[in-house]
Residue frames as a rotation matrix with the C-alpha (Angstrom) as fourth column:
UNK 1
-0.792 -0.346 0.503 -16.45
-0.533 -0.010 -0.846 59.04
0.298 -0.938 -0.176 -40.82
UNK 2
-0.791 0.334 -0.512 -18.46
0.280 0.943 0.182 56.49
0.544 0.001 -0.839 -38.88
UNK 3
0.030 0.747 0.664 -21.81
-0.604 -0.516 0.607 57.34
0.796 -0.420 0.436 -37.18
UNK 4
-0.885 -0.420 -0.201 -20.77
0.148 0.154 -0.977 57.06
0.441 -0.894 -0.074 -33.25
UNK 5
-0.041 0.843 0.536 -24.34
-0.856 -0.306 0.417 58.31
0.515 -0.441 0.734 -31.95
UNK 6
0.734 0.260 -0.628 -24.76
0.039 0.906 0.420 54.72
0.678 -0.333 0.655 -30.97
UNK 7
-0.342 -0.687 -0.641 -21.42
0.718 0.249 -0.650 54.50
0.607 -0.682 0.408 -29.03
UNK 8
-0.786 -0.088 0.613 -22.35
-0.173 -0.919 -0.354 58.21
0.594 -0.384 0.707 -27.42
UNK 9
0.510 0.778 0.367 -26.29
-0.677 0.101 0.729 56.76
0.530 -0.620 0.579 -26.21
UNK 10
0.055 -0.269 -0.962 -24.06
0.013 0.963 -0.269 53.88
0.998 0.002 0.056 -24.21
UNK 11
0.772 0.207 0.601 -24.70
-0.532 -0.305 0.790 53.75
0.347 -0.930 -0.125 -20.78
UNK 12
-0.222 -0.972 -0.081 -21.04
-0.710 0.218 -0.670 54.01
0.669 -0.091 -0.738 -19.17
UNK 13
0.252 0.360 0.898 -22.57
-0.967 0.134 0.217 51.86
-0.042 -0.923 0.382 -16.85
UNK 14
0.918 0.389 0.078 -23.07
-0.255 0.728 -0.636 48.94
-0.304 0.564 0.768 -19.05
UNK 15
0.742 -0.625 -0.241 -19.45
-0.202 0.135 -0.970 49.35
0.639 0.769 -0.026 -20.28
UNK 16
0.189 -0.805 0.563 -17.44
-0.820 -0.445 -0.361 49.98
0.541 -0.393 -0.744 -17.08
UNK 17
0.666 0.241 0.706 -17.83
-0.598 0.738 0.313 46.52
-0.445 -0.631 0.635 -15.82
UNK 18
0.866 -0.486 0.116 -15.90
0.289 0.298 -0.910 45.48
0.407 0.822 0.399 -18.90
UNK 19
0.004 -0.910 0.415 -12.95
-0.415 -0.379 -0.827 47.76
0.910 -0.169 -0.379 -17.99
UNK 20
0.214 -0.055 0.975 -13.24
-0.904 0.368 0.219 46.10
-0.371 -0.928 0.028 -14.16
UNK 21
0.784 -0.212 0.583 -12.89
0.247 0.969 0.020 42.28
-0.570 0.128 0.812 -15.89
UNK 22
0.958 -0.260 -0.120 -10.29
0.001 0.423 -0.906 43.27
0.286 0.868 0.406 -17.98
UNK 23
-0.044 -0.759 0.649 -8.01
-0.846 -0.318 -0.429 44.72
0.532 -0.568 -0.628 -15.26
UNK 24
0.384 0.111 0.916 -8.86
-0.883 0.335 0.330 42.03
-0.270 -0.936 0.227 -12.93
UNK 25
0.996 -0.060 0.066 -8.51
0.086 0.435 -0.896 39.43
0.025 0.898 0.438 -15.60
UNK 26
0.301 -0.947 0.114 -4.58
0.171 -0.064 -0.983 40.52
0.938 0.315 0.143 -15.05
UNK 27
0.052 -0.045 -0.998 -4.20
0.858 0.513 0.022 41.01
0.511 -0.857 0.065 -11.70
UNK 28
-0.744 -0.002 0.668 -5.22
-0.033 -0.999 -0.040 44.84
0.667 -0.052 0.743 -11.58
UNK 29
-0.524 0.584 -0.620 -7.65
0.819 0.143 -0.556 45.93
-0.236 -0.799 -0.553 -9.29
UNK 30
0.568 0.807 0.159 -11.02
0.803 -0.586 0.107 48.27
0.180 0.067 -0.981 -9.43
UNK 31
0.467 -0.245 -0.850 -9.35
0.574 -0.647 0.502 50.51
-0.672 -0.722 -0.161 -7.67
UNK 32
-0.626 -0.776 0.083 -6.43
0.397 -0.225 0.890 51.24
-0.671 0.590 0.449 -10.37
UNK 33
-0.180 0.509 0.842 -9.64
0.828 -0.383 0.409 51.77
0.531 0.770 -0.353 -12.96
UNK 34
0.615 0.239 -0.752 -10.94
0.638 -0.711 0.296 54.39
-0.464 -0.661 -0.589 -10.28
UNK 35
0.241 -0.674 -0.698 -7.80
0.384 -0.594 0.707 56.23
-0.891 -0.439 0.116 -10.54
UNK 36
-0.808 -0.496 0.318 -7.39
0.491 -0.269 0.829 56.35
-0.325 0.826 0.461 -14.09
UNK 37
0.300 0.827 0.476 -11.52
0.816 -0.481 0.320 57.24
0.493 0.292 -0.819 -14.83
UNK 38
0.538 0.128 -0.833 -10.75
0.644 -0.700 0.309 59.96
-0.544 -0.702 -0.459 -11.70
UNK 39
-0.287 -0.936 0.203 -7.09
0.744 -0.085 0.663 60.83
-0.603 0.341 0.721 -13.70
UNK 40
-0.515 0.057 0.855 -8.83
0.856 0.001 0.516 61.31
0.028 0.998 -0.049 -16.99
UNK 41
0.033 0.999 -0.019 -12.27
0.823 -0.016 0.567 62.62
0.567 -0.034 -0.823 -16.01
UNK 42
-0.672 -0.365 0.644 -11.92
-0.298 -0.663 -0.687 64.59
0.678 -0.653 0.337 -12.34
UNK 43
0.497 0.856 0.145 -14.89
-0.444 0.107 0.890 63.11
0.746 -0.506 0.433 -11.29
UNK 44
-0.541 -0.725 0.426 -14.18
-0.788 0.261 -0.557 61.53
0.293 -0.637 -0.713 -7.69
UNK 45
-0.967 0.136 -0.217 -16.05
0.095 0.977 0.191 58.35
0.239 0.164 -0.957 -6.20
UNK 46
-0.437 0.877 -0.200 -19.18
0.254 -0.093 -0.963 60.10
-0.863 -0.471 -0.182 -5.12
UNK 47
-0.058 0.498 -0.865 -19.81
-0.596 -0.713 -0.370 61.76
-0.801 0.494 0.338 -8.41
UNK 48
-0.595 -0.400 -0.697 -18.61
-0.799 0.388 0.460 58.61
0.087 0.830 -0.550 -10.20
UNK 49
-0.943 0.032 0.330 -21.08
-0.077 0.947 -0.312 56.48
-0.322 -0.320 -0.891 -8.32
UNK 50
-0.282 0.877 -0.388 -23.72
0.077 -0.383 -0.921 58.54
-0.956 -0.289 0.040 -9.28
UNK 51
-0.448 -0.157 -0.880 -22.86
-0.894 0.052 0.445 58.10
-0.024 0.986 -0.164 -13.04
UNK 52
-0.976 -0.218 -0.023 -23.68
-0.212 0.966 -0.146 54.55
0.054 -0.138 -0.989 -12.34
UNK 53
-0.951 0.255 -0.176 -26.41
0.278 0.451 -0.848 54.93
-0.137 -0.855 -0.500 -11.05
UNK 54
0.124 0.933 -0.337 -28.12
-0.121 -0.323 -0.939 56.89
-0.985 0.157 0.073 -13.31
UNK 55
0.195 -0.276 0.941 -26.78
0.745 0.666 0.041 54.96
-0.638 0.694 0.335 -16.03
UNK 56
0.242 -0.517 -0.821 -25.00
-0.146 -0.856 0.496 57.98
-0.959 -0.001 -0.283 -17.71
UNK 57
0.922 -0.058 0.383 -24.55
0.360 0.497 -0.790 57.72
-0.144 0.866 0.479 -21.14
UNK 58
0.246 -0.964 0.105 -20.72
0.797 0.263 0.544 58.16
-0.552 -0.050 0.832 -22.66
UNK 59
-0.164 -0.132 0.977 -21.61
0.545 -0.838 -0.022 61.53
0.822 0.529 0.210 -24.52
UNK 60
0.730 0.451 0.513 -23.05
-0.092 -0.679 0.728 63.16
0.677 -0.579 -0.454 -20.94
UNK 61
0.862 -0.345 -0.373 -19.98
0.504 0.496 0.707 61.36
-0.059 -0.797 0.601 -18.95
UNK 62
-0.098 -0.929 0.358 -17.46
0.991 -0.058 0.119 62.94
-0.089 0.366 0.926 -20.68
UNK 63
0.013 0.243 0.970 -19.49
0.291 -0.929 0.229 66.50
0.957 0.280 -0.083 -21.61
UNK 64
0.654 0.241 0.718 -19.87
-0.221 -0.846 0.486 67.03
0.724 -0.476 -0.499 -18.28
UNK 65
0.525 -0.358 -0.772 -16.78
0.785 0.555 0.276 65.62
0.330 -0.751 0.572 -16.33
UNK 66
0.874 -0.045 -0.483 -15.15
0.401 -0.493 0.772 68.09
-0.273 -0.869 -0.413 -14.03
UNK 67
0.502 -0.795 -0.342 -11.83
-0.798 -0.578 0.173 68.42
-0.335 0.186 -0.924 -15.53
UNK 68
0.973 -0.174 -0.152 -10.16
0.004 0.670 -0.742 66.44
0.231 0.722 0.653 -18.30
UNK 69
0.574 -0.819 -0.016 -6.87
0.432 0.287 0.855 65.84
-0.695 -0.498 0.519 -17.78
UNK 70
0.725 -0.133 -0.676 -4.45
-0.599 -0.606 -0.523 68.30
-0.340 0.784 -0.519 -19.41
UNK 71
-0.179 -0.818 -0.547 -2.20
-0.957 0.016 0.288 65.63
-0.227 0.575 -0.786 -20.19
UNK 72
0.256 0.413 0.874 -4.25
0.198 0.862 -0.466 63.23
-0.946 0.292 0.139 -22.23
UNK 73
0.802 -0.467 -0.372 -2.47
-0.591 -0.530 -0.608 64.82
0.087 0.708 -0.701 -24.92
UNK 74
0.012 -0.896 -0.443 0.15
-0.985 0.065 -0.158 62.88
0.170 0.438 -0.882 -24.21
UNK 75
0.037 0.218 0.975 -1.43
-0.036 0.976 -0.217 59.60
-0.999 -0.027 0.044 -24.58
UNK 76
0.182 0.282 -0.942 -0.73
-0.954 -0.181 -0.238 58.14
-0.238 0.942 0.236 -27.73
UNK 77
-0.791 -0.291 0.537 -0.99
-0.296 0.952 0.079 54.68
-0.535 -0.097 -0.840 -29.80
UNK 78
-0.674 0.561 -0.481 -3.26
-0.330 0.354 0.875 52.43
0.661 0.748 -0.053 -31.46
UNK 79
-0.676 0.626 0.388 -6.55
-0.015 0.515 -0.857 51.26
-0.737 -0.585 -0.338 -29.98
UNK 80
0.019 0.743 0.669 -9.10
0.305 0.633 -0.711 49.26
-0.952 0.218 -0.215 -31.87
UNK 81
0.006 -0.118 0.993 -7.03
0.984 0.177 0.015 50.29
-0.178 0.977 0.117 -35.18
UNK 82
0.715 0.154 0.682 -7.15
0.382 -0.903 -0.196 53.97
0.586 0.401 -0.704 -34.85
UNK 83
-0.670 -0.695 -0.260 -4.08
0.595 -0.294 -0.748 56.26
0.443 -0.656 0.610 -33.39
UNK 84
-0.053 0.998 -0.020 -5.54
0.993 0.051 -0.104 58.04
-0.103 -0.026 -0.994 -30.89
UNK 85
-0.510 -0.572 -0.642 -3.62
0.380 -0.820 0.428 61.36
-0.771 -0.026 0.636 -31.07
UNK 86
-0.975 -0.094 0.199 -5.11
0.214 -0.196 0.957 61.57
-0.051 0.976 0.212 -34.67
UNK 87
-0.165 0.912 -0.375 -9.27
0.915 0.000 -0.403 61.24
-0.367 -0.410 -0.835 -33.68
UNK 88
-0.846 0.086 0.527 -10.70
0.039 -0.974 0.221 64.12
0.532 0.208 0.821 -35.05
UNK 89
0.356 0.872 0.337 -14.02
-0.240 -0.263 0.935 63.78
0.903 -0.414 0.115 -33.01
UNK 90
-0.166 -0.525 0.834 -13.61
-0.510 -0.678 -0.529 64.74
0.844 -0.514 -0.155 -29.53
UNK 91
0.369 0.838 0.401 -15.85
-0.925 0.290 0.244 62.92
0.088 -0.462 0.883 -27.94
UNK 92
0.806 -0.338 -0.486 -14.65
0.092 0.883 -0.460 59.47
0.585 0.326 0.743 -29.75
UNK 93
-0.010 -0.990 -0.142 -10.78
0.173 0.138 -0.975 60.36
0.985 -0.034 0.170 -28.99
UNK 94
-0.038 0.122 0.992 -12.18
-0.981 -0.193 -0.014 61.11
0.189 -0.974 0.127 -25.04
UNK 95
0.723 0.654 0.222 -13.81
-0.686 0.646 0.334 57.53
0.075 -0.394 0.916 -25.13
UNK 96
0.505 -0.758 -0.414 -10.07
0.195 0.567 -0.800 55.83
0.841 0.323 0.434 -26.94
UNK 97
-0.018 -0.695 0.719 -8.28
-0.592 -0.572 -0.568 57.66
0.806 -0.436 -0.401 -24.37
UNK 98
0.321 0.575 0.752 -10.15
-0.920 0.377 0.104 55.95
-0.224 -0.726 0.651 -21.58
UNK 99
0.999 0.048 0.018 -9.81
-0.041 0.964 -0.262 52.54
-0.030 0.261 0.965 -23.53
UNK 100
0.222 -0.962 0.162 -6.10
-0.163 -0.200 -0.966 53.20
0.961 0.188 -0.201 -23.95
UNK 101
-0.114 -0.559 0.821 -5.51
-0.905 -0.283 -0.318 53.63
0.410 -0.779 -0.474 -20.76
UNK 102
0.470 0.431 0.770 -7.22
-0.821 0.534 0.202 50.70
-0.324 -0.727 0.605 -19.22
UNK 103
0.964 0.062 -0.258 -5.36
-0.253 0.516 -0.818 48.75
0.082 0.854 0.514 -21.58
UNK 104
-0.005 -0.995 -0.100 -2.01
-0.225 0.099 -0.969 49.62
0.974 0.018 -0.224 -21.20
UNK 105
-0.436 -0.387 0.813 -2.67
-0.894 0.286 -0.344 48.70
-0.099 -0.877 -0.470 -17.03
UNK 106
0.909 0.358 0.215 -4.51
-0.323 0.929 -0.182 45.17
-0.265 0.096 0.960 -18.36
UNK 107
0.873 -0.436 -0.219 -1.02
0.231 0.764 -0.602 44.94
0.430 0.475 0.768 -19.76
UNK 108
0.498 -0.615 -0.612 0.92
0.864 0.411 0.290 45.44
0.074 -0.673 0.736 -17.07
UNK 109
-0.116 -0.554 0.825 2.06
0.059 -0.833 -0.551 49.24
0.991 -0.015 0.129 -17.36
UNK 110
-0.714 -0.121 -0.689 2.97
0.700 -0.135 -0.701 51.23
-0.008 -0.983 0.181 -13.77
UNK 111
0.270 0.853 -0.447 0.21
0.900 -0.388 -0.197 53.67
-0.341 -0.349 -0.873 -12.52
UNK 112
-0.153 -0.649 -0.746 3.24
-0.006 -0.754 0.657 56.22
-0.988 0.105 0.111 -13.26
UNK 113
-0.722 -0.404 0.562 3.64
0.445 0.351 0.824 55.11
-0.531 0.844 -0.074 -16.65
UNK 114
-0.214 0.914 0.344 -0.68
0.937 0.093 0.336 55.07
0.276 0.394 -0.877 -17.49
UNK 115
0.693 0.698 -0.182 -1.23
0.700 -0.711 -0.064 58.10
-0.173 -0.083 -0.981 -15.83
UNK 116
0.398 -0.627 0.670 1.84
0.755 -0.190 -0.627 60.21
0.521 0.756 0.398 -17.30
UNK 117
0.992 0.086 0.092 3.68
0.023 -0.841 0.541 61.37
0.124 -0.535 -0.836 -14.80
């Protein structure tokens, strides 16, 4: 298994711009990321601004979000070559999830669709 430590010290900060150009980049909108990080996570925009802001790394964003989503379980697929259903680290298959999602609304899925309802 690969040593992730490096992906875990990443300050979501640093990354979440990424997920904002790639939605926009299709004609998504901040907003739609919002909803899925909020979906996934529980955090809401006051606690999520404050992630930012204290440049939060992607092992403390996830350990300490408010309430995963019980149905990220039913997110499944390939992202960056791995299924994520299969992940055996938790952490990692928290971070795919996240990518997954933003993905499937860069490519045009419904909010319904991405956020399994």
């Amino acid at each position: 298994m690969k040593d992730n430590s490096r992906v875990y010290k990443m300050s979501f900060a640093g990354v979440y711009p990424h997920y904002i150009t790639k939605a926009e980049k299709k004609g998504r909108t901040k907003e739609e990321v919002h909803q899925i990080i909020f979906w996934l996570t529980g955090y809401n925009e006051e606690s999520f601004q404050k992630i930012l802001a204290d440049q939060t790394n992607f092992e403390d964003f996830f350990n300490n979000a408010p309430q995963i989503n019980p149905n990220v379980s039913k997110i499944t697929g390939v992202i960056c070559g791995y299924r994520v259903e299969d992940i055996e680290d938790k952490l990692m298959q928290q971070i795919r999830y996240l990518d997954k999602l933003i993905d499937e609304l860069a490519k045009g899925k419904t909010m319904e669709k991405i956020l399994r309802e």
